[in-house]
N, C-alpha and C positions, 0 to 999 in steps of 0.2 A: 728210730733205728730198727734194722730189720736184722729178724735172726737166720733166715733163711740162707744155706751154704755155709754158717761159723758153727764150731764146734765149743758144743757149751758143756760145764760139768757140772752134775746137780748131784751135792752133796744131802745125803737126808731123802731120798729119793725112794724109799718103799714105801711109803705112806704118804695118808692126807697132802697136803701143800704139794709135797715136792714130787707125789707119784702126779696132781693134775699139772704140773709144772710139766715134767718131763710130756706128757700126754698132748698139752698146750703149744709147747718147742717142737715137739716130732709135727705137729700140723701144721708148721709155720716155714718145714723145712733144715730144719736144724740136724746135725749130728750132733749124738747124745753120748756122753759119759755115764752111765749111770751108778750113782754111788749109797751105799748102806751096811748093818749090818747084815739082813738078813738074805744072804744067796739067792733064796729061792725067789724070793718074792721079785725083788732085781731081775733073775732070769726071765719071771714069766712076765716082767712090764717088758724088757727089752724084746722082748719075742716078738708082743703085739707092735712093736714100731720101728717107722725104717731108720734103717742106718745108725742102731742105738745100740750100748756094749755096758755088760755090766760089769762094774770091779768092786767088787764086795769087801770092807774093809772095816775096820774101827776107828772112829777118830781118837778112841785114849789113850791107842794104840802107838808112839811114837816109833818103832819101826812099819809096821805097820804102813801108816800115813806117809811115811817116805816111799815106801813099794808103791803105793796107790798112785803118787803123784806123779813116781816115774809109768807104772803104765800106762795111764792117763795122759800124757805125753802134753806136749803144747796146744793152750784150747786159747779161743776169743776169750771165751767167758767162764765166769765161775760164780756156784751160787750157792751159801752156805745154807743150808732150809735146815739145820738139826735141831729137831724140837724136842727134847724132852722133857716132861711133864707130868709131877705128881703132888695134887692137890696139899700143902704141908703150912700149916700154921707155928707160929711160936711154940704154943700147946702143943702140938703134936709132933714136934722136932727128931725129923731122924735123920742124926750127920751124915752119916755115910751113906743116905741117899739123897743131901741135900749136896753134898759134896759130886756124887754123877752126876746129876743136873747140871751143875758151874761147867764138871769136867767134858763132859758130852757137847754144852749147847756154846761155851765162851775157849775155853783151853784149847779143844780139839779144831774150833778156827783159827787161834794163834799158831798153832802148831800146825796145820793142812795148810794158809796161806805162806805160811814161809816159804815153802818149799812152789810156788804158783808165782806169787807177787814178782820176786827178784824177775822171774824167766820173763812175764812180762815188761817189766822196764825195758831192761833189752833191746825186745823187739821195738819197743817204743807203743807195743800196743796192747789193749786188751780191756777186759771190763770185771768188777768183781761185784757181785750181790749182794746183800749180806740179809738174810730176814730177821728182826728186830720183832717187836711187838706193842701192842700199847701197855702193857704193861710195862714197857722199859721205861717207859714217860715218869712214871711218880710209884711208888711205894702203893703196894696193895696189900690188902688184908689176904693170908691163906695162900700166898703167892713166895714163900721161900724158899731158895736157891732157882727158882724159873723168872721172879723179875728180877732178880738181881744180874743174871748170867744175860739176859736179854739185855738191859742195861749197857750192862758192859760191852755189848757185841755194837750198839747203837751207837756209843764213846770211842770203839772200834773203826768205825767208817769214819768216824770227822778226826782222829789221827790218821788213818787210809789219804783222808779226803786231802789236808794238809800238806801231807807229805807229797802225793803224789798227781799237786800241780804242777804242770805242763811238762810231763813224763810219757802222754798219750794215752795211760792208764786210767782210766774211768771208774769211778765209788760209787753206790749206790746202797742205801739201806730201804727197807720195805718194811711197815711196820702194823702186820693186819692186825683184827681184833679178833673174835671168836671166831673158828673154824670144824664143825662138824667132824672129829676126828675119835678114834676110840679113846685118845688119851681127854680131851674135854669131854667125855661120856660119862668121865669119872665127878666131873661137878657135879655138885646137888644144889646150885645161886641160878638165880637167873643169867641168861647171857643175854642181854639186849642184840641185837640185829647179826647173829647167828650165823654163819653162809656155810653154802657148801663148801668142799674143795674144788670144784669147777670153778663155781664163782668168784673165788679167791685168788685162782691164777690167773684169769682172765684178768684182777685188776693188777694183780705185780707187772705180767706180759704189757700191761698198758702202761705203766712205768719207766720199764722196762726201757720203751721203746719211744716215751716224751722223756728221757735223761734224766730227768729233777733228781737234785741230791738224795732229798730225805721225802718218802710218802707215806698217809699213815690214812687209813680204811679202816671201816664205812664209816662215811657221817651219817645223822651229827653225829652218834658214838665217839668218834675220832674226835670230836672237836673237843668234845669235856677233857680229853688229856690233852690237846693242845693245847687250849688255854688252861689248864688245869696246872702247868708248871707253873703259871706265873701266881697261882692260889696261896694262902695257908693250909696247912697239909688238913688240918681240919675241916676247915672249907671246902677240897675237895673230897676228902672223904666222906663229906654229910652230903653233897653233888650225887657224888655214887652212889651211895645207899638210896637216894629218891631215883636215879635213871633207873636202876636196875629192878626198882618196886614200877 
């Protein structure tokens, strides 16, 4: 499937993923929605690409999110890329920032697709993205409130997916692994096979564009959580501990 001539909306779009996302769509031809909190940053991608518009919003935001939707008006496609991300172990538990993470990266797509999904049916058509993680796969260590909210968005798409057989509305989850961004700057673990954010939209855009429901990037990386759900959680966790050495 080609993006070329549909208008796609990239929620999560100043940053890492979703800024080479937008970057990768404008060279394919696409008009761009572009969505975030922070204005500026939004202006100055939209600037460098054709036909791309920025609406700068919150997704915790529930009026908010209903503004954005309507000016954002009727798109082909929509793509949830909200990643936020801060390193938080059991040990070092802080609610109410594990609590933005959920709200930011799961809540704030329950609440933006409401207001998307229906308008789609409708027409009969349209597509929705959703980016997932391999952390949504299985329980990590030092991964609270971001695998879990990731999780959730993944269990997200295959409710999506069910519902909205043979509606003309298209599901899709995308599920990278490490991406080169300031908020993974903040690790101090190894990250096995590491990518840029070019290289990372280049394979969602290749997803994207062969339909498959669910994709999960790089291998092997990706394989240890794919077959890793079917492990004892111990078993994959002593897995991990030896990829990542």
């Amino acid at each position: 499937m080609s993006v070329a001539g549909q208008t796609w909306w990239i929620v999560g779009a100043s940053e890492g993923l979703g800024r080479a996302l937008a970057q990768a769509m404008a060279a394919e031809g696409a008009r761009l929605v572009l969505s975030a909190r922070n204005a500026r940053r939004l202006e100055d991608l939209a600037a460098g690409l054709r036909d791309a518009r920025a609406v700068a919003f919150d997704v915790t935001d529930p009026l908010a999110s209903a503004t954005a939707a309507a000016a954002a008006g009727p798109v082909d496609g929509v793509i949830y890329c909200v990643g936020l991300y801060t390193p938080m172990t059991a040990q070092t538990w802080n609610p109410d920032e594990a609590c933005a993470i959920a709200e930011a990266n799961f809540i704030g797509a329950l609440r933006l697709l409401g207001h998307v999904v229906p308008a789609m049916i409708v027409r009969r058509r349209g597509r929705v993205v959703l980016i997932g993680s391999l952390a949504g796969h299985r329980g990590l260590p030092g991964a609270i409130g971001y695998g879990a909210s990731k999780a959730a968005i993944m269990h997200l798409a295959e409710n999506l997916h069910a519902d909205l057989h043979g509606t003309g509305v298209a599901v899709q989850v995308v599920n990278p692994g490490f991406i080169e961004t300031r908020l993974t700057a903040r690790n101090s673990f190894a990250m096995p096979q590491i990518m840029p954010p070019a290289a990372a939209a280049a394979r969602v855009m290749r997803a994207i564009a062969g339909g498959r429901f669910s994709t999960s990037f790089p291998a092997p990386f990706a394989w240890l959580f794919l077959l890793g759900r079917w492990l004892p959680l111990g078993v994959f966790h002593a897995l991990l501990r030896r990829g990542s050495r």
